[in-house]
N, C-alpha and C positions, 0 to 999 in steps of 0.2 A: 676096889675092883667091882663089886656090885653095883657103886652109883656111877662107876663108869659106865656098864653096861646097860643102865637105867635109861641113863642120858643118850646112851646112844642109840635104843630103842624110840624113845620118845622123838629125837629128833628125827630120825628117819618116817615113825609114824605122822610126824606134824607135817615132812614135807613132803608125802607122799598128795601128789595130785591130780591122780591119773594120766594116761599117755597125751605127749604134748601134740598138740595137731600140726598137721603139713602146713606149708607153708600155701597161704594161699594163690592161686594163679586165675588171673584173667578168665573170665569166661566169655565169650563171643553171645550167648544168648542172654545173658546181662544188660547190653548197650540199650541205653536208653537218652530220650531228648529232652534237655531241663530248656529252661528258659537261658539259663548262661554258657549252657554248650551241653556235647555229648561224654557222659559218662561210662565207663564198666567196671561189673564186678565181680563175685563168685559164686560159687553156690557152694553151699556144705550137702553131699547126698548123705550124708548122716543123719541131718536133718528134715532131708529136703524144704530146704531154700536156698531162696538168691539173698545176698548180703552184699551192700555198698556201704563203707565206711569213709568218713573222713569228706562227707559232703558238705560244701561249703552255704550255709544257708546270709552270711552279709560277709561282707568286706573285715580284715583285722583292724579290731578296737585299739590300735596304737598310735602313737605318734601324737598329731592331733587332733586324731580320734579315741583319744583316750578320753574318757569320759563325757564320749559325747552317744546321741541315739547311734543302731546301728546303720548301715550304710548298705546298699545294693553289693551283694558278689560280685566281684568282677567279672565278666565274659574271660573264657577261654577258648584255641582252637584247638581243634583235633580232637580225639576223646581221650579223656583224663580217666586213669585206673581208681577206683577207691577200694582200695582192698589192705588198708592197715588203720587203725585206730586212730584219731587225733592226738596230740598233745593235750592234754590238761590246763585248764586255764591255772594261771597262774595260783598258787597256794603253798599253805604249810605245813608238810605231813605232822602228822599229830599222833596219837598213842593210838587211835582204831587203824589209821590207815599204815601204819607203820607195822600193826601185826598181820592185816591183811597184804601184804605188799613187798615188805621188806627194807622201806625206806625210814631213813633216818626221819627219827621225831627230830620237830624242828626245822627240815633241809626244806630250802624252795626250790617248789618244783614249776614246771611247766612252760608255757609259751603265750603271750597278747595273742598270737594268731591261733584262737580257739575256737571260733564261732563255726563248729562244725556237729552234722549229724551224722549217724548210724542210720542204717533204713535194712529190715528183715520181713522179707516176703516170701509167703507160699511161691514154691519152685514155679516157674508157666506163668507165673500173677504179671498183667503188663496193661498195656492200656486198652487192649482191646477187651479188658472185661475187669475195669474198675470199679467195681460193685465191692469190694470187699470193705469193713469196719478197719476203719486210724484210729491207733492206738499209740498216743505221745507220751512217752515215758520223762519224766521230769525227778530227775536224781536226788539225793537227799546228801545231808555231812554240814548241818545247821551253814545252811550257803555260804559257807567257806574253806571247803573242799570236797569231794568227788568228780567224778569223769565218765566219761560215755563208756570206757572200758571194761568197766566194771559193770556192767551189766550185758549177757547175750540177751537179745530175744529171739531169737530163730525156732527154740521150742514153741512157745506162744503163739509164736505164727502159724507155724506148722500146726500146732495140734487145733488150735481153733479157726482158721482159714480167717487172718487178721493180716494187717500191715502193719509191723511195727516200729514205731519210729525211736529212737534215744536222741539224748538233745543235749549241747553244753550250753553256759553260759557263765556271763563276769562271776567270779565268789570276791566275797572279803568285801577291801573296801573298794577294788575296780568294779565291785556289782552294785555297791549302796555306800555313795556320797554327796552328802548334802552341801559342798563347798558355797557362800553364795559365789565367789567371781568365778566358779566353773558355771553357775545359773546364768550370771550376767554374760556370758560369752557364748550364748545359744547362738545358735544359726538355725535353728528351726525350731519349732513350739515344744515339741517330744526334747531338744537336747537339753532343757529346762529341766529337765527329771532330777531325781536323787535314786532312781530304783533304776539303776541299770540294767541287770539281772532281769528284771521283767520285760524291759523292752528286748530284750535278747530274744524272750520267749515269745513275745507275739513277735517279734522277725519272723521266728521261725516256725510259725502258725501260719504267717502271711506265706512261706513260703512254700507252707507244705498245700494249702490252698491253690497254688499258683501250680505244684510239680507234683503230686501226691498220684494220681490218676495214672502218670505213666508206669508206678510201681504196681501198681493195681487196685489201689486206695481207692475210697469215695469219701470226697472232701466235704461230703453233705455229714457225715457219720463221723465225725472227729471226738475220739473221748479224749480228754489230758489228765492224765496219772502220773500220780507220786507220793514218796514216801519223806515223812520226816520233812526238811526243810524242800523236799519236793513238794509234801502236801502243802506246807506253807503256800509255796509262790503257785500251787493250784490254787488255793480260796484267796490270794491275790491275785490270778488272773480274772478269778469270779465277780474280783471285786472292778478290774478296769475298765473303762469307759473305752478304752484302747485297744480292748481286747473282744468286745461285743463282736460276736456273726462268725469268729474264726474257729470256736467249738460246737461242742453239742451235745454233749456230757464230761461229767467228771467224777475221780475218784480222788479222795483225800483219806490218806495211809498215815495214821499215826504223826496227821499234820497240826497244826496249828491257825488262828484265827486274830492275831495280835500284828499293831501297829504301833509305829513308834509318831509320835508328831515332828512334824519338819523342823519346830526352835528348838528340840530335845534332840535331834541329830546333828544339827546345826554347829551348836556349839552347849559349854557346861559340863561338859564328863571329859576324862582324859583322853578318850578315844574317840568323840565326836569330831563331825571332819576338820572345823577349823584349827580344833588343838593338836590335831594328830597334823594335819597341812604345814603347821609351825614347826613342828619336830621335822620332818623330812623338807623341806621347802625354804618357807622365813615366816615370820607372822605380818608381813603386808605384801607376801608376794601374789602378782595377779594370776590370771587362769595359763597363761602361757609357761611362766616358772613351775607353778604345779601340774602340770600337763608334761614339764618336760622333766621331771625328779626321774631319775633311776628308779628302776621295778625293787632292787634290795631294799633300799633308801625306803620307800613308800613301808615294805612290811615292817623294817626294824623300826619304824616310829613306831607301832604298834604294841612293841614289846614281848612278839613269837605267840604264839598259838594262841595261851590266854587272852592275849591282849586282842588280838583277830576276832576272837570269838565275841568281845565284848561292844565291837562295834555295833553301831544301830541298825539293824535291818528291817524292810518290808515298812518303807516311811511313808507318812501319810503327806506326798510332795504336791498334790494340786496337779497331778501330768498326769502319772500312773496309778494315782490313787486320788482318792477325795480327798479332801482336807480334815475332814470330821474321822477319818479311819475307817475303819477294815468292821469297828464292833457296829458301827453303825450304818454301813452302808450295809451289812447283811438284816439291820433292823428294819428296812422297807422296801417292798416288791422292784423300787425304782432304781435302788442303789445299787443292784448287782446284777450280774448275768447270771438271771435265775433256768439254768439247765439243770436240768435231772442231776442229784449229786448221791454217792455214796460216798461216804464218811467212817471212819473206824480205828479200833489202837488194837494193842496189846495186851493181855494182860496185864505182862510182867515187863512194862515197858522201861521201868528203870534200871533193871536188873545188868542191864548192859553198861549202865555208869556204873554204874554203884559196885559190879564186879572190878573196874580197876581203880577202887576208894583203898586206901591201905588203911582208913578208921576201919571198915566193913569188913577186909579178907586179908587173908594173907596167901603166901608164894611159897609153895617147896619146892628147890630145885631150882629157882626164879622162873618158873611159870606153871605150878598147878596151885592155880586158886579154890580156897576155898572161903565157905564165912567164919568169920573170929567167932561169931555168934549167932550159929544159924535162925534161933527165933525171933531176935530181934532185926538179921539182914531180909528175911522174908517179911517180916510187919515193915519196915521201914520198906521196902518194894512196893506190897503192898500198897498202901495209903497214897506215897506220891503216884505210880502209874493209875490210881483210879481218879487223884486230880487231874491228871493227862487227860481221861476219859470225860471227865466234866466240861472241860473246855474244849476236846475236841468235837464230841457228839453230842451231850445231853442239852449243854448251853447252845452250845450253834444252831440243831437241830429246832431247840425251842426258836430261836429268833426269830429262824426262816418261816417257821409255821407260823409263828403270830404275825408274819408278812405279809402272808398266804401264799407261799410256797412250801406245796405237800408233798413234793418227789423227790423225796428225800427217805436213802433206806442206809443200815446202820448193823454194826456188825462186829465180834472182837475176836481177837485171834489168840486158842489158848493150847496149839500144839509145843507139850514139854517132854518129848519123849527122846530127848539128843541123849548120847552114848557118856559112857564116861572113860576115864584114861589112869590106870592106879588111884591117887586118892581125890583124883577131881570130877567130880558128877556135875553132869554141865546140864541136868536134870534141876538141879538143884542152882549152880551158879547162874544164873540164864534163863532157866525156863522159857515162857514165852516173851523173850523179851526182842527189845527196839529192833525193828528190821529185821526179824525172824522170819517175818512173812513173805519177804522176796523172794528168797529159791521158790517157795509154792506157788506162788500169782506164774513167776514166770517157768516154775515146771525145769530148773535149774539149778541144783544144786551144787558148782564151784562157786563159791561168795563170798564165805568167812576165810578165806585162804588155808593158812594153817589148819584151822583149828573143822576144815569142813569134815576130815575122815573120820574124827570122832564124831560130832555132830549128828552126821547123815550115811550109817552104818547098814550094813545087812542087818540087823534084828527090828529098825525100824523101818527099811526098806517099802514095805506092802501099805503102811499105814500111811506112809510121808506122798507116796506116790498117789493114793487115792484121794487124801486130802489135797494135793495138787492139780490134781484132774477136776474135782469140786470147784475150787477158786478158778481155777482156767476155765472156767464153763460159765462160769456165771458173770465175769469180768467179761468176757467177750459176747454174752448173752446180752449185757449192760449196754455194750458201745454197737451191739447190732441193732438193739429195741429202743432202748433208754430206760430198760424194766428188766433186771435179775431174773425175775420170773423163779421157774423150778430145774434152769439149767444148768445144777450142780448137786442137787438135793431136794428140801423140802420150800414149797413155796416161800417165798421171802417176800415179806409185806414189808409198806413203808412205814418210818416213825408214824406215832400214833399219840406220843406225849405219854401220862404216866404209864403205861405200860410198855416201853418201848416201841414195838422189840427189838433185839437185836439177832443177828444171826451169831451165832457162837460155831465157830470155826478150829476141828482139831479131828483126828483122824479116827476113824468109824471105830478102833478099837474101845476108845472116850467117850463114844457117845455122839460124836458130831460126822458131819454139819446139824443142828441143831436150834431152834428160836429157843431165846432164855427172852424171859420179862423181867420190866423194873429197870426206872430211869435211877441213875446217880446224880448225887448232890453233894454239895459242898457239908450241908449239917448231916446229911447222913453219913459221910466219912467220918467229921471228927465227932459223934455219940459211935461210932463203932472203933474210932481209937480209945475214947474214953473207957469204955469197958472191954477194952483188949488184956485179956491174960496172957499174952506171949511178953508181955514189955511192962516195967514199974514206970513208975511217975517219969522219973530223970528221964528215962529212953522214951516218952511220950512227947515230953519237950521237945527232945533233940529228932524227932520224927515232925515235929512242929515245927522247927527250927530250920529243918531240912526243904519241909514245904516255901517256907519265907522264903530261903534263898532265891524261889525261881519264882513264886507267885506272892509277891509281897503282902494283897491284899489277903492271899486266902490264909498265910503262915500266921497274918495277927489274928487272926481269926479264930482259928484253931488255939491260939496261944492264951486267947479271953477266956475261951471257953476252959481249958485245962487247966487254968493261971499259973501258967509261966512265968518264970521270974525272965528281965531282960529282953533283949532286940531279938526278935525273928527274924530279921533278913540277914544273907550274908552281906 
């Protein structure tokens, strides 16, 4: 009877999620003129804004325009309502999006006709006074799933008098494939690509350039933000030749800086295109047979989620990227679109895998996580989220400066103050981890679905909110100047090399907004595994071993150094 009633507290707490909003209705002060016809949409006076969803920024990537660049929107008459979400490009819900969401791990979801944006504008914002900062929101779910939905920005706008844009594009392998007879079947220079997903994004850079103004934008001010495999395909738009004059700044969230090369996606791993082409297609079928395989057909070659995730992304094709990659085109002034960038992780950025590792925690009830062994699940966070931090800020950071590019400023996010539930402290499971810092940027806290009422509680209410209002100050301080300045806190300088700094981000009860000093390194992680008292030899390995799996160079690394017996990679 008790764990009846347990269960049935819990569940009602997990799905409580505040009152659902009205249905949205046309607003008449909305209408506006794109280049492919007229549009309306809504406004939320909740937030005061106007919100158009479901705008169509190219033509549906199908048929056979499957795997080719994107295509102009088609013209429509009359004016078209956008007032419901898009479809989802095509994907594989998986174990995050399945507890925020409620879909089946595993289920394909979505629609080819994806290539659509979200647009959140200060109420009144129109064209006769487009002076306000773009702000391109560029989604994360390592580019092979998320969707424009899952994110509002209507606060954002509002509170910073900002335009905000959300943006889909290809995931999986309809976003990065390196087929060559889908290359041999170009019909224009761009369809040559292997990085879909990116030309999606400058589509819809081109076309916020082209329409942005009559929302109230100024297409001179364009920042492009994202988190996670958002930030990825930001420091690959940094890196396009394809993409030069369509921004102006950028922010890279807990992103990435890694290339795969074009004969390593090509073909050689089980999920490279041509082997995966064989599985769903034939092994000598031409670009028309693979162009025309059923959407099922194309994932199950893959072998569901894992196998999705294992594909090659962000390829160094000669179109959308150089040939030499992503490390080396940020290694000189020429190779990149050097704009103002901010750059940043998490603390606790692992902590979000590694909470659903069943080596790391376990499940009462099947779903309160905790750690098997909390000082060894905090060291192993620990150590991998500060090689996140190496590759994302200290390493990159150094590049661009020895490029001579110095506007670059740098920041980490260490708010751990989320609630607990009976015997799960999400304090402790979570902390500052992957994507925590979304509700704050956008001053929105529905995200983590379930799991948000614990999370983001009355007790930490006043803390979360001011730290929200900080981030939203200085993000929109970024995309007005190209300079954070002090409009969230304490001035904020740019890197400087060994001294950082960083802004350390976490709510004034903490101590923060705050500058901490002191760059990270690869050797100064593993002498401070090596003389870790939380963990014996064995757990030092397997925290080395952990590393390999995802950074092969740095796991043997570590591995030398500790001597470890056997392989670091997985």
């Amino acid at each position: 009877m008790i764990r009846t009633i347990i269960l049935i507290a819990a569940a009602a707490l997990l799905a409580a999620c505040g009152e659902r909003t009205p249905a949205p209705v046309a607003d008449p002060a909305t209408e506006r003129t794109l280049a492919e016809g007229q549009v309306t949409g809504f406004t939320r006076a909740d937030q005061g804004v106007h919100v158009w969803r479901s705008v169509p920024f190219a033509a549906a990537p199908q048929g056979d325009l499957r795997w080719r660049a994107p295509r102009p929107a088609p013209a429509w008459d009359g004016v078209r309502e956008t007032l419901h979400h898009p479809d989802p490009c095509p994907q594989l819900a998986n174990a995050l999006s399945a507890a925020a969401s409620g879909a089946r791990a595993g289920e394909l979801l979505g629609d080819e006709d994806c290539l659509y944006l979200n647009i959140y504008a200060p109420q009144g914002a129109g064209p006769e006074d487009a002076e306000r900062p773009v702000m391109v929101w560029i989604h994360g779910g390592a580019n092979v799933w998320g969707h424009a939905s899952q994110y509002d920005g209507g606060q954002l706008a509002a509170d910073q008098d900002v335009v905000v844009v959300v943006v889909q594009y290809r995931l999986g392998p309809l976003g990065f494939f390196a087929h060559p007879a889908i290359g041999a079947d170009a019909q224009t220079y761009t369809d040559g690509a292997a990085n879909f997903a990116l030309l999606d994004l400058i589509a819809s850079l081109e076309w916020v350039q082209a329409n942005i103004g009559q929302f109230g934008g100024d297409a001179g001010r364009v920042t492009i933000f994202g988190e996670s495999a958002g930030g990825h395909n930001v420091a690959g738009l940094m890196g396009s030749p394809l993409a030069a004059g369509l921004f102006h700044r950028a922010i890279i969230q807990s992103g990435s800086f890694d290339s795969v090369p074009l004969e390593a996606a090509q073909a050689g791993g089980r999920n490279t295109a041509m082997e995966a082409a064989a599985r769903f297609a034939a092994p000598d079928a031409d670009a028309g047979a693979v162009r025309a395989a059923p959407l099922a057909d194309i994932y199950q070659a893959y072998g569901g989620d894992a196998g999705v995730r294992d594909l090659p992304r962000m390829i160094a094709d000669g179109v959308t990227l150089p040939r030499d990659g992503l490390d080396s085109a940020f290694a000189r002034l020429d190779g990149f679109n050097a704009v103002p960038l901010i750059t940043g992780v998490n603390r606790d950025e692992m902590k979000l895998f590694n909470a659903f590792s069943d080596d790391l925690t376990r499940r009462r009830l099947g779903f309160l996580v905790s750690p098997r062994d909390p000082d060894f699940y905090d060291a192993m966070s620990d150590y991998q989220s500060r090689v996140w931090r190496v590759r994302a800020v200290d390493r990159a950071g150094a590049w661009m400066r020895e490029a001579g590019h110095d506007a670059v400023w740098a920041y980490r996010f260490d708010w751990d103050e989320a609630g607990s539930f009976l015997t799960m402290d999400l304090s402790r499971v979570l902390g500052a981890a992957h994507a925590m810092e979304i509700p704050f940027v956008f001053n929105h806290f529905d995200f983590f679905g379930r799991l948000d009422p614990v999370l983001f509680n009355r007790s930490n209410a006043s803390g979360r909110e001011a730290l929200a209002a900080s981030m939203g100050a200085y993000w929109a301080a970024f995309a007005r100047d190209g300079d954070p300045g002090d409009a969230g806190g304490p001035a904020w300088p740019v890197m400087s090399g060994e001294d950082g700094p960083l802004l350390r981000f976490d709510s004034p009860e903490s101590g923060g907004p705050e500058l901490i000093t002191g760059a990270d390194s690869l050797d100064a992680i593993i002498a401070d595994l090596a003389a870790d008292a939380r963990v014996d030899g064995a757990q030092r390995c397997q925290i080395a071993r952990a590393i390999g799996a995802w950074v092969e160079e740095a796991g043997e690394q570590a591995a030398r150094a500790l001597d470890c017996p056997g392989p670091v990679q997985g």
